[in-house]
C-alpha positions as CSV (number, residue, x, y, z in Angstrom):
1,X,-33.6,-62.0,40.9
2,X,-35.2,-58.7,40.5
3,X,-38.8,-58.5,39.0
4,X,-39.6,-56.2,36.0
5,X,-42.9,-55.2,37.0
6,X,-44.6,-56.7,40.5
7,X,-48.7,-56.4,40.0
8,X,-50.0,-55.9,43.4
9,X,-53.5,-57.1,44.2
10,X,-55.9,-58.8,46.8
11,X,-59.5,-59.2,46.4
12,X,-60.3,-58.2,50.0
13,X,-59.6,-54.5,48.4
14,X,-63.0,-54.6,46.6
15,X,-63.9,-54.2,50.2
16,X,-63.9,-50.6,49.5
17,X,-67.6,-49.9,48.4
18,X,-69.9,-47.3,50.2
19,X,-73.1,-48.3,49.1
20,X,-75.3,-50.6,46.1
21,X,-76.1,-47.4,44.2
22,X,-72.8,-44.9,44.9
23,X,-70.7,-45.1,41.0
24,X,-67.1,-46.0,42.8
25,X,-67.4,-50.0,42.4
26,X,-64.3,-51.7,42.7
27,X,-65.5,-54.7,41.2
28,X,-63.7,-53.1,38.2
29,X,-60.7,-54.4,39.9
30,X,-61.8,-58.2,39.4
31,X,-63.0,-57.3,36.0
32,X,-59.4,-55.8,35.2
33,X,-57.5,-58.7,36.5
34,X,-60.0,-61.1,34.3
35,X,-58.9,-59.8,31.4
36,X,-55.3,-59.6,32.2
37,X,-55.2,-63.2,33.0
38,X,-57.7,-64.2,30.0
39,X,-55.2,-62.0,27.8
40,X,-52.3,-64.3,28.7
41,X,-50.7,-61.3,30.7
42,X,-50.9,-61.3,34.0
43,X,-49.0,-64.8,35.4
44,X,-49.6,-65.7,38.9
45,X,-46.0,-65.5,39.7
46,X,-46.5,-61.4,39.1
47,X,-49.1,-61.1,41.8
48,X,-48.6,-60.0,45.2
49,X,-50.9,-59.6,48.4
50,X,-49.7,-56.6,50.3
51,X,-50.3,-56.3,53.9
52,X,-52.1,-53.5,55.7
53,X,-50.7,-50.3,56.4
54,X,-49.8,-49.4,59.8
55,X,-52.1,-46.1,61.8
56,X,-48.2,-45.0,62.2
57,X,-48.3,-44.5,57.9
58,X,-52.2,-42.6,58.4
59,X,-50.3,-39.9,60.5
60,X,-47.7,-39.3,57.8
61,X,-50.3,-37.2,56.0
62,X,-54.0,-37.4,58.1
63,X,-54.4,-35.9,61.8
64,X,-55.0,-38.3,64.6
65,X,-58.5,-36.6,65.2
66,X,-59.7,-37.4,61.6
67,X,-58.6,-40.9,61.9
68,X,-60.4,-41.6,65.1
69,X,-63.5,-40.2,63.7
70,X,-63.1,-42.4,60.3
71,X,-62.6,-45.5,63.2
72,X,-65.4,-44.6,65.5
73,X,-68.0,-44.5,62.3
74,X,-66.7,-48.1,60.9
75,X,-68.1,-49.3,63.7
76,X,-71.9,-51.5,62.4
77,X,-73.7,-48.5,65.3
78,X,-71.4,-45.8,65.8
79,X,-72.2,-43.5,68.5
80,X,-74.0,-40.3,68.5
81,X,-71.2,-37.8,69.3
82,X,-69.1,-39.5,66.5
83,X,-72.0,-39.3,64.4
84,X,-72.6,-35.6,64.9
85,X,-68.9,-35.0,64.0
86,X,-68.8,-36.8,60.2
87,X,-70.2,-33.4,59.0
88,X,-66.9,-32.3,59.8
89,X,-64.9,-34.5,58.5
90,X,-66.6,-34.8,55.2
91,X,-67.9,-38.2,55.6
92,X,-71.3,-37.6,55.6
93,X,-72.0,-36.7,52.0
94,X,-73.6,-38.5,49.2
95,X,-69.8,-38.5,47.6
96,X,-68.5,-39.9,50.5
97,X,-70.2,-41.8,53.1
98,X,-69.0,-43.8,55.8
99,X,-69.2,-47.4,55.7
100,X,-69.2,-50.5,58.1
101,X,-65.4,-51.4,58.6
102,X,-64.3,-48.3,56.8
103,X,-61.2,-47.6,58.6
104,X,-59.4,-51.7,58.2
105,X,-60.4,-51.9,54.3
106,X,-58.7,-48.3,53.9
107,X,-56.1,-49.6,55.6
108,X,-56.0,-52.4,53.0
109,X,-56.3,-50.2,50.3
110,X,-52.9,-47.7,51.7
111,X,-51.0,-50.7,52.9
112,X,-50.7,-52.1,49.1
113,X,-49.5,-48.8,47.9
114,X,-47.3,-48.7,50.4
115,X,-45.5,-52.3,49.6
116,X,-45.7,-50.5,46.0
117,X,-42.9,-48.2,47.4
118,X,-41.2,-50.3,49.5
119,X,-40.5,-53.1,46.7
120,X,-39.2,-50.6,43.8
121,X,-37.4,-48.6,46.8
122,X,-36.0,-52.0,47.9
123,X,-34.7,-52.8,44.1
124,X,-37.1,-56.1,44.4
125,X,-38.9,-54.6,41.1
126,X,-38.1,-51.9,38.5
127,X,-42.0,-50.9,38.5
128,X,-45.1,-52.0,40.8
129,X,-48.7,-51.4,40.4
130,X,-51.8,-51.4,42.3
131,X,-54.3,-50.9,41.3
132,X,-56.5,-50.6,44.2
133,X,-55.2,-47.5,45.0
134,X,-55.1,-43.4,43.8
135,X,-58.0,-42.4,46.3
136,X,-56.1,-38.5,45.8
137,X,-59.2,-36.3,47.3
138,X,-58.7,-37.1,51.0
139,X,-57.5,-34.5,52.6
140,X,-55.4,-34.6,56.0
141,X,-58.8,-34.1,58.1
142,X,-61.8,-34.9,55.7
143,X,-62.8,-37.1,53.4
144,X,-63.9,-36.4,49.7
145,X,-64.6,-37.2,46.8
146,X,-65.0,-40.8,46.5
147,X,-61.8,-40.8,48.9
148,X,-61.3,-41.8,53.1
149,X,-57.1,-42.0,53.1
150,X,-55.4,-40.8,50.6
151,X,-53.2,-43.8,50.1
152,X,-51.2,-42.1,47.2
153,X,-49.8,-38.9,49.8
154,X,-49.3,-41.5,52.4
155,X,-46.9,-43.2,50.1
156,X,-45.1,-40.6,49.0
157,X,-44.8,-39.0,52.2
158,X,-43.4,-43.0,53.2
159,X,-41.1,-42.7,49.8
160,X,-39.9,-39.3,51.4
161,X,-39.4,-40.5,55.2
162,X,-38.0,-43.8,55.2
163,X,-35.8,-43.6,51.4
164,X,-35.0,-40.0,51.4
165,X,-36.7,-40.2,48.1
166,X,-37.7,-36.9,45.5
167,X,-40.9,-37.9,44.5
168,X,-42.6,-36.6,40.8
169,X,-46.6,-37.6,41.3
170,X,-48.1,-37.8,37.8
171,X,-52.0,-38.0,38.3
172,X,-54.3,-38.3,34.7
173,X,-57.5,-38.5,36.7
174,X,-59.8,-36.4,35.1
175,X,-60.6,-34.7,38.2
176,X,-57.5,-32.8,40.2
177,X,-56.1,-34.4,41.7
178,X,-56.2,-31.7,44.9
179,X,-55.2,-33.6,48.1
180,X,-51.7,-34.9,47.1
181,X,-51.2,-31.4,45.9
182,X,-52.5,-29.6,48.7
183,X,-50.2,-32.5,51.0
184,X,-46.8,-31.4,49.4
185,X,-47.8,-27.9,48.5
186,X,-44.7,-26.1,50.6
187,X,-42.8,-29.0,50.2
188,X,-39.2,-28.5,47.8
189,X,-38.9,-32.7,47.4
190,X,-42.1,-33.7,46.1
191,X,-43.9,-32.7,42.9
192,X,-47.4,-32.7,41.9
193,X,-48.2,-32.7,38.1
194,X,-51.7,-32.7,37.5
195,X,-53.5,-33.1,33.9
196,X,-57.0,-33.0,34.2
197,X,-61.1,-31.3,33.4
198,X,-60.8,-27.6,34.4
199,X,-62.4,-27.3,37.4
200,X,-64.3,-24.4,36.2
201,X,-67.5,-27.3,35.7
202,X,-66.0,-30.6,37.7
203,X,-65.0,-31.3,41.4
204,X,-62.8,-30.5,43.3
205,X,-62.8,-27.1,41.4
206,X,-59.5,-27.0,41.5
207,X,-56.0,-27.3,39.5
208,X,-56.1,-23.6,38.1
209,X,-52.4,-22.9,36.9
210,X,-51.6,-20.5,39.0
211,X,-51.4,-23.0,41.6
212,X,-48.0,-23.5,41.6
213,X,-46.9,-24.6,45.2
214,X,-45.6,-22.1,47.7
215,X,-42.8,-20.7,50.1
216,X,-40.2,-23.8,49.6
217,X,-42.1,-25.6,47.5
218,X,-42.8,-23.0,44.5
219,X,-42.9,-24.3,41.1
220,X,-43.3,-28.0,42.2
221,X,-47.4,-27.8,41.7
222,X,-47.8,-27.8,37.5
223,X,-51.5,-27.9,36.6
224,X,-52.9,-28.6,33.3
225,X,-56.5,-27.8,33.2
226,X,-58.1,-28.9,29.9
227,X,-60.8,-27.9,28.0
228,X,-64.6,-29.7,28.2
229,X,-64.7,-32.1,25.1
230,X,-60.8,-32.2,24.1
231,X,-60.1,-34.9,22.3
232,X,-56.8,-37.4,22.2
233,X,-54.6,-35.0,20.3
234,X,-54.8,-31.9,22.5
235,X,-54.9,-33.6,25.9
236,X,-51.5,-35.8,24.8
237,X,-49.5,-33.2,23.4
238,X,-50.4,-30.8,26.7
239,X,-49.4,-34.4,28.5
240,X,-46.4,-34.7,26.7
241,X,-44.7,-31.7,26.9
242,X,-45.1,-30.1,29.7
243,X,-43.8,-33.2,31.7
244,X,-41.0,-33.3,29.8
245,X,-40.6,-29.9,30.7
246,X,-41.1,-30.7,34.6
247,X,-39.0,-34.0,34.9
248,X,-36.4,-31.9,33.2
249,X,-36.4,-29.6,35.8
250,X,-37.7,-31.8,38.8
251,X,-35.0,-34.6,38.4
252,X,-37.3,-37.2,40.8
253,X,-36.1,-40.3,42.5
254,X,-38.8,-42.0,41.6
255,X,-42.7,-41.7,39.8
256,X,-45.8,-42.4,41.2
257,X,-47.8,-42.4,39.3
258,X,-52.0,-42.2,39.3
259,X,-54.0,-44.0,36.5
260,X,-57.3,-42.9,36.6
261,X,-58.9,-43.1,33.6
262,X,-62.3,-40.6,33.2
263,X,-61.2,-38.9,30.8
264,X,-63.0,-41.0,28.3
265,X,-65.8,-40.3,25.9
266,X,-67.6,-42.7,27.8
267,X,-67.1,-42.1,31.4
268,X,-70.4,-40.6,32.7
269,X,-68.7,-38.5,35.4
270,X,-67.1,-35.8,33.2
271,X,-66.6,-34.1,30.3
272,X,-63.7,-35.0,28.3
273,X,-63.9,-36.6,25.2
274,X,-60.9,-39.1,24.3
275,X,-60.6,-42.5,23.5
276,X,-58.2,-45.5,24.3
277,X,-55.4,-44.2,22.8
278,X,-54.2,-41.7,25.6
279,X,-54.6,-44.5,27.8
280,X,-52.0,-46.4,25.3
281,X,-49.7,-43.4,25.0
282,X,-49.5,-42.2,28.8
283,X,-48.2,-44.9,30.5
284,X,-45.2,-45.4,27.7
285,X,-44.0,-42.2,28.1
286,X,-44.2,-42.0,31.9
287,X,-42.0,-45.5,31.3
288,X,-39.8,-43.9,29.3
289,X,-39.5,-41.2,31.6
290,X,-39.0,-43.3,34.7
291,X,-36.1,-45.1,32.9
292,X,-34.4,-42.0,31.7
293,X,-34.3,-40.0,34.8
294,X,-35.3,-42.5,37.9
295,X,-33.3,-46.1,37.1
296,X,-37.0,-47.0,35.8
297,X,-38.6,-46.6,39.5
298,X,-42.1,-46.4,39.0
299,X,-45.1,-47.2,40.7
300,X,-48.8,-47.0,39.4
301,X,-52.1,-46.6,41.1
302,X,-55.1,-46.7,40.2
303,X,-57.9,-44.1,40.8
304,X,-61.4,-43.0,39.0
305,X,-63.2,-45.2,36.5
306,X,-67.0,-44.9,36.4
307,X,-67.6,-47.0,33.6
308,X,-66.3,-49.9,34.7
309,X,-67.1,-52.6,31.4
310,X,-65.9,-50.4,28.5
311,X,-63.7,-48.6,29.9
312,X,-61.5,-49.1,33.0
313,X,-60.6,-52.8,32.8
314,X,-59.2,-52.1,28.8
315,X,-57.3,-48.8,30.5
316,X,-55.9,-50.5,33.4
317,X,-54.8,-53.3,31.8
318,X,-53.1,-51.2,28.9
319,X,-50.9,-49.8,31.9
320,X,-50.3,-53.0,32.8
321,X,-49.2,-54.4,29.6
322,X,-47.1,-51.0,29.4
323,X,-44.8,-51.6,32.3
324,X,-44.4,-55.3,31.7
325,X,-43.8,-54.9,28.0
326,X,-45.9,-57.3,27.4
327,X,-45.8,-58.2,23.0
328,X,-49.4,-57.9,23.1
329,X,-48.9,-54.2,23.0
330,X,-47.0,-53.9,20.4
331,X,-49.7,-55.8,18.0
332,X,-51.9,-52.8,18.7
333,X,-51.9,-49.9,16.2
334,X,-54.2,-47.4,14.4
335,X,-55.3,-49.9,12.3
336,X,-55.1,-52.5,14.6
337,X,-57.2,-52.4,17.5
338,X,-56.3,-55.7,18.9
339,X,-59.3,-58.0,19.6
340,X,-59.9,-58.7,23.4
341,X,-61.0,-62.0,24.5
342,X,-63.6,-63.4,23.6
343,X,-64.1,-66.0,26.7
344,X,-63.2,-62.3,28.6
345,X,-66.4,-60.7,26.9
346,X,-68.8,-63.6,27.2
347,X,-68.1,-63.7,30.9
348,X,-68.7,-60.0,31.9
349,X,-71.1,-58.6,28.7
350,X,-74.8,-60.0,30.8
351,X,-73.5,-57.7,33.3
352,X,-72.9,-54.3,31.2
353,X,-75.7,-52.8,30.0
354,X,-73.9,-51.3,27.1
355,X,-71.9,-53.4,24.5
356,X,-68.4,-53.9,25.4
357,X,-65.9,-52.6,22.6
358,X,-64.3,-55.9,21.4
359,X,-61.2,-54.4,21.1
360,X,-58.3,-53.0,23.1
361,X,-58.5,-49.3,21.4
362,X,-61.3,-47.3,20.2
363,X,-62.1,-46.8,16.3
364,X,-62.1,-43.2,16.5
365,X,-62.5,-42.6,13.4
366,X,-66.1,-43.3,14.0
367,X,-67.3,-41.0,16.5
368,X,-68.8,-38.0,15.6
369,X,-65.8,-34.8,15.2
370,X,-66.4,-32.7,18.7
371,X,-67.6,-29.3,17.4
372,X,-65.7,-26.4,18.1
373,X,-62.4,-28.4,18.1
374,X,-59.9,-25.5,16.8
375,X,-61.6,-23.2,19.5
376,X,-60.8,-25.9,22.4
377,X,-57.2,-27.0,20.7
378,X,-56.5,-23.4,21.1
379,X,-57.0,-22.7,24.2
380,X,-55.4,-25.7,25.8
381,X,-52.3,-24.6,23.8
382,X,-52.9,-21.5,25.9
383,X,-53.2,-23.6,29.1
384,X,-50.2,-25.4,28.1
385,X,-48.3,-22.3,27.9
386,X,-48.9,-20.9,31.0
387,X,-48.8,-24.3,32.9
388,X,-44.9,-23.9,32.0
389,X,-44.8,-20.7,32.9
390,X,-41.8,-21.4,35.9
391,X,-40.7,-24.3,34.3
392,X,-36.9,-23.8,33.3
């Protein structure tokens, strides 16, 4: 029998760490699944282990010289001519450095995004997520960002090769989400829709909307670039209808979707201030979406998340609860924030230095009004214009 939603997951994906101190720590991933389980949602009989992608699905997207760089520096002493080559391919900086055994847990993390594709592709599941992946900055010969492969190119690019597949990438990162755009950026079957910080004041400083794809590919790169501070309202209703606008026109096989989730008041990476709620009200229209145009394909990844106690695990696991229409979701209103539980918060709060929200959404009401709100509302209504610009 077919699955609804498959939740793909192994623990040796929190692998992926560069260093004590660096802000990408995937224990957020064990922290997410905590809850999901302690919240009565995520059944064991949901889980899958993926295995590890293949060096054949790295070449899809990445050059054969960057991956035998990103190899050469796993190893616990690299050698010196390796070493005076990670400059080059952007695996040298403080965003970015290598790592011991780099190169297999990367493989870890692509190979479960891969299985992502292959299972909805396969009809054994309407939707898949995993969350261990959305690493977007890699590029095809450097590393960036936070990023080594870019696991959500690579399967697409797979979703393309082996299916034949037209592929809509939604990514809600707050930063651009530049190297699965700049992977498909001539390419007619694959679009990239990106909502995110303007890069005016936040890496990659990129996404303008005037970059729109080019020869064959021209129109299938739509850019949203919002406003510093914009608040739920403005960023969903840029969201909203400008995908509606590019589905309409794209007509995609299937979604793939990338979940990160710094656009939050909290995250200390950025600059956008919304709560919760857009973390709610994405994923159900993306399902919505998926259902109405792709015979509900869909698969989720994750991606940023730098607070990783108030934030990311209630964000992820409202994505989660999304596809597998779990009832819990529907308990949750404006004037219900759901509680979240409490053997959940006594198990993680010694570990946060801030106080966890106890509920699932955010009393907005609350937080102080951002100033210059009808000045920022504005002008993302500007953005929104021109981000639709060639859109049918």
């Amino acid at each position: 029998m077919r699955a609804n939603a498959m939740f793909i997951y192994d623990e040796r994906e929190t692998a992926y760490r560069f260093n004590d101190s660096h802000p990408f720590n995937q224990k957020r991933l064990h922290v997410t699944v905590d809850l999901l389980k302690k919240s009565g949602a995520l059944p064991d009989s949901c889980i899958q282990a993926p295995p590890s992608a293949a060096e054949d699905h790295l070449l899809l997207v990445h050059s054969r010289e960057y991956i035998d760089c990103v190899k050469a520096l796993s190893l616990p002493s690299p050698e010196e001519q390796w070493l005076g080559k990670a400059g080059q391919y952007g695996i040298d900086t403080e965003d970015t450095p290598f790592f011991p055994n780099m190169h297999a847990v990367t493989l870890d993390v692509v190979g479960g995004s891969v299985y992502a594709v292959d299972a909805v592709m396969r009809g054994e599941t309407l939707h898949a997520m995993h969350l261990g992946g959305g690493l977007h900055h890699a590029l095809p010969s450097k590393g960036a960002g936070f990023c080594v492969y870019n696991d959500a190119a690579i399967a697409i690019a797979h979703a393309k090769s082996v299916y034949g597949a037209r592929v809509l990438y939604i990514d809600t990162d707050v930063h651009h989400g530049d190297g699965v755009q700049w992977s498909f950026y001539t390419d007619p079957d694959v679009c990239t829709f990106s909502i995110h910080e303007t890069g005016k004041y936040l890496f990659p400083g990129t996404g303008a909307v005037n970059e729109r794809g080019d020869g064959a590919g021209f129109g299938m790169s739509v850019n949203i670039p919002m406003e510093p501070f914009t608040e739920d309202q403005s960023w969903l209703e840029c969201f909203s209808e400008v995908l509606l606008r590019t589905i309409e026109q794209f007509k995609p096989d299937l979604i793939v979707s990338q979940h990160g989730c710094d656009a939050h008041a909290f995250d200390p990476l950025a600059h956008i201030h919304c709560s919760m709620e857009i973390y709610r009200e994405m994923p159900r229209i993306i399902h919505e979406l998926a259902h109405r145009y792709c015979d509900g394909r869909w698969v989720a990844l994750g991606g940023g998340g730098y607070d990783i106690w108030r934030v990311v695990p209630r964000a992820w696991s409202l994505v989660w609860l999304e596809m597998s229409e779990h009832p819990l979701l529907s308990s949750l209103s404006a004037d219900e924030y759901g509680p979240l539980p409490s053997e959940w918060l006594d198990t993680w709060q010694p570990h946060s230095e801030e106080i966890i929200p106890g509920t699932w959404l955010d009393p907005v009401e609350t937080w102080d009004p951002m100033p210059r709100r009808e000045e920022i509302v504005t002008k993302n209504r500007q953005t929104k214009e021109l981000s639709m610009l060639y859109l049918g």
